[in-house]
C-alpha positions as CSV (number, residue, x, y, z in Angstrom):
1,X,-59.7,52.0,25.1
2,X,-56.5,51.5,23.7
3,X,-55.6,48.5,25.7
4,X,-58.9,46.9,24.5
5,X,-58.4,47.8,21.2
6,X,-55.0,46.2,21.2
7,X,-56.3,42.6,22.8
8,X,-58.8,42.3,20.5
9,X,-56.2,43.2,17.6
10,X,-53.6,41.1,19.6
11,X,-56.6,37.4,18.8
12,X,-57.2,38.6,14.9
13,X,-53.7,38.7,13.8
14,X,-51.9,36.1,16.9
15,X,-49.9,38.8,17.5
16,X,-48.3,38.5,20.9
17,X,-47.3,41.9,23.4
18,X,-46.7,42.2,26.7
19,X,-48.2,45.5,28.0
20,X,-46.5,48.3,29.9
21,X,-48.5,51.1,31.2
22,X,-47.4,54.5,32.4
23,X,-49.1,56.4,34.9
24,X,-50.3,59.3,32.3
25,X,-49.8,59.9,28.4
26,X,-46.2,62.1,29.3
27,X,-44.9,59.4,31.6
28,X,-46.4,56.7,28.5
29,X,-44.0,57.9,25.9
30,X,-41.4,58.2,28.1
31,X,-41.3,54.6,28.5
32,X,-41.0,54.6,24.8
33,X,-38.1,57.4,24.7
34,X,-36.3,55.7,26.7
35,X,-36.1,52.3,25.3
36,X,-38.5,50.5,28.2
37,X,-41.4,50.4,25.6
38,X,-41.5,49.5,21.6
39,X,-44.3,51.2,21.0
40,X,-47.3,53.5,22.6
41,X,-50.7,52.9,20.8
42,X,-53.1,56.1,21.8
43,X,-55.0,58.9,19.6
44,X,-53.1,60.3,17.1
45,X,-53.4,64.0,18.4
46,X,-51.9,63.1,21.9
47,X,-49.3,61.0,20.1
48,X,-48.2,64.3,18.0
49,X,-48.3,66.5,20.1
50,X,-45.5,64.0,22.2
51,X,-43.8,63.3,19.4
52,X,-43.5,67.2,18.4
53,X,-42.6,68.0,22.5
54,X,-39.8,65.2,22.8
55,X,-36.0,65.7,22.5
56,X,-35.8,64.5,19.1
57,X,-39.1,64.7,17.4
58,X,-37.9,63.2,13.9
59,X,-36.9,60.0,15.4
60,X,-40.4,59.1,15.8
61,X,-43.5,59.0,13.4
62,X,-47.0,57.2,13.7
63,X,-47.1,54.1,12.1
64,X,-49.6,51.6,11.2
65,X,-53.6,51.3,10.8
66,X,-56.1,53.3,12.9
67,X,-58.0,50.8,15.3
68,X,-60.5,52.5,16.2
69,X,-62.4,56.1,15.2
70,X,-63.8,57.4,18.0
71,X,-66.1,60.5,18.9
72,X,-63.9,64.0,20.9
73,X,-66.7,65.7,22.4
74,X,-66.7,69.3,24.7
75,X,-68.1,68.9,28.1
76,X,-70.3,70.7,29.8
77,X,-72.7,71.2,33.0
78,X,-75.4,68.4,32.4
79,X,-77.8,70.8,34.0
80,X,-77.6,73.4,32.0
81,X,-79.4,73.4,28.4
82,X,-79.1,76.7,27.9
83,X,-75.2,76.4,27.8
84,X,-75.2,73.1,26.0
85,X,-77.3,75.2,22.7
86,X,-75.0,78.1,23.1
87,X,-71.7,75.6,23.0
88,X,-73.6,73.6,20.1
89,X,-74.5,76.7,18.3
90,X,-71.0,78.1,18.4
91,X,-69.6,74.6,17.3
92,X,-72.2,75.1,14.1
93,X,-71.2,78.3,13.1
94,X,-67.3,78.0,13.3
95,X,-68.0,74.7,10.9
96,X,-70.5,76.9,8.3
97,X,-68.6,79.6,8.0
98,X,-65.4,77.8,7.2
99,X,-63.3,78.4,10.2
100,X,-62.6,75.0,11.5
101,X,-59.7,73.9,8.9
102,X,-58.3,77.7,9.6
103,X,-58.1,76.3,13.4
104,X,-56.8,73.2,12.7
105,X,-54.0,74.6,10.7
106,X,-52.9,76.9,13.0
107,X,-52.9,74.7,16.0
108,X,-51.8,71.4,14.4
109,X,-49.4,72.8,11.6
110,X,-48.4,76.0,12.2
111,X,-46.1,76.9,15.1
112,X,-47.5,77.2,18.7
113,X,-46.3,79.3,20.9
114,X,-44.5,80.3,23.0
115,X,-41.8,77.4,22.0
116,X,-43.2,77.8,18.2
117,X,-43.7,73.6,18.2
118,X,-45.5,71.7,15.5
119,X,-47.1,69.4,16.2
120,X,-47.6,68.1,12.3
121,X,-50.8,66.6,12.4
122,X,-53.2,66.6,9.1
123,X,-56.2,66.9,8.9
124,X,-58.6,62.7,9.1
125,X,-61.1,61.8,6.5
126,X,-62.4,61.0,9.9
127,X,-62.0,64.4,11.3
128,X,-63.6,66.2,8.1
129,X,-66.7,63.9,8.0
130,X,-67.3,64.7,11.7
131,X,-67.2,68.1,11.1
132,X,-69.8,67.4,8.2
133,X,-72.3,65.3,10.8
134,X,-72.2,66.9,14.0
135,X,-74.0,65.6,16.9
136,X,-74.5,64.9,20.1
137,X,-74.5,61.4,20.6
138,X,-72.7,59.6,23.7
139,X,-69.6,57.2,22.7
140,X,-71.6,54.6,23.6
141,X,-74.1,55.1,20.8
142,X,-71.6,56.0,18.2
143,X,-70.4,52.6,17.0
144,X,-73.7,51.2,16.7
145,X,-74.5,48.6,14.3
């Protein structure tokens, strides 16, 4: 997604890149830690959460507009609708009662353990209005016009 986000970025604003890919999102910013690689454009949680793991975590910081806002979904068995209402139902009530900004705080800006990281990532607009419109729709029906 990235990639296609980028080349489509890359014709608005005739901005020129060449593109270097590692073989997952760890061996990805490595290529930018060690100086093979400007810059690594992916979600902004996995991009913390790199950033808050690496050997120096201040000398790195996300940087520039989001291109794209894009549904996180849970999977589960496609056969199974019973499970499916149960996960959905759960989902619901952690948002109703209020619980969901208590988890995000204490697993994106409070310290994890065992190694007590943080990964310093606040809370999206984005994030919050998802929370206020949940559904079940597939990607692919999520940026329709």
């Amino acid at each position: 997604t990235s990639v296609q986000l980028l080349r489509k970025h890359e014709k608005a604003n005739g901005v020129n890149f060449d593109e270097v890919f590692g073989k997952d999102h760890a061996d990805s910013f490595l290529l930018l830690e060690s100086g093979r690689a400007d810059a690594f454009v992916m979600d902004g949680s996995i991009l913390a959460g790199n950033i808050a793991n690496s050997k120096n975590p201040k000398d790195y910081k996300i940087v520039g507009e989001v291109l794209s806002t894009e549904p996180i979904a849970i999977m589960v068995p496609k056969n199974d609708p019973e499970f499916k209402a149960a996960v959905n139902a759960a989902i619901a009530k952690i948002v109703a009662n209020g619980a969901m900004p208590k988890l995000w705080n204490k697993w994106f800006l409070g310290p994890i353990p065992p190694k007590n990281i943080v990964v310093g990532l606040e809370l999206s607009p984005a994030t919050k209005n998802a929370w206020a419109n949940l559904n079940d729709k597939p990607a692919e029906d999520y940026n329709k016009k």
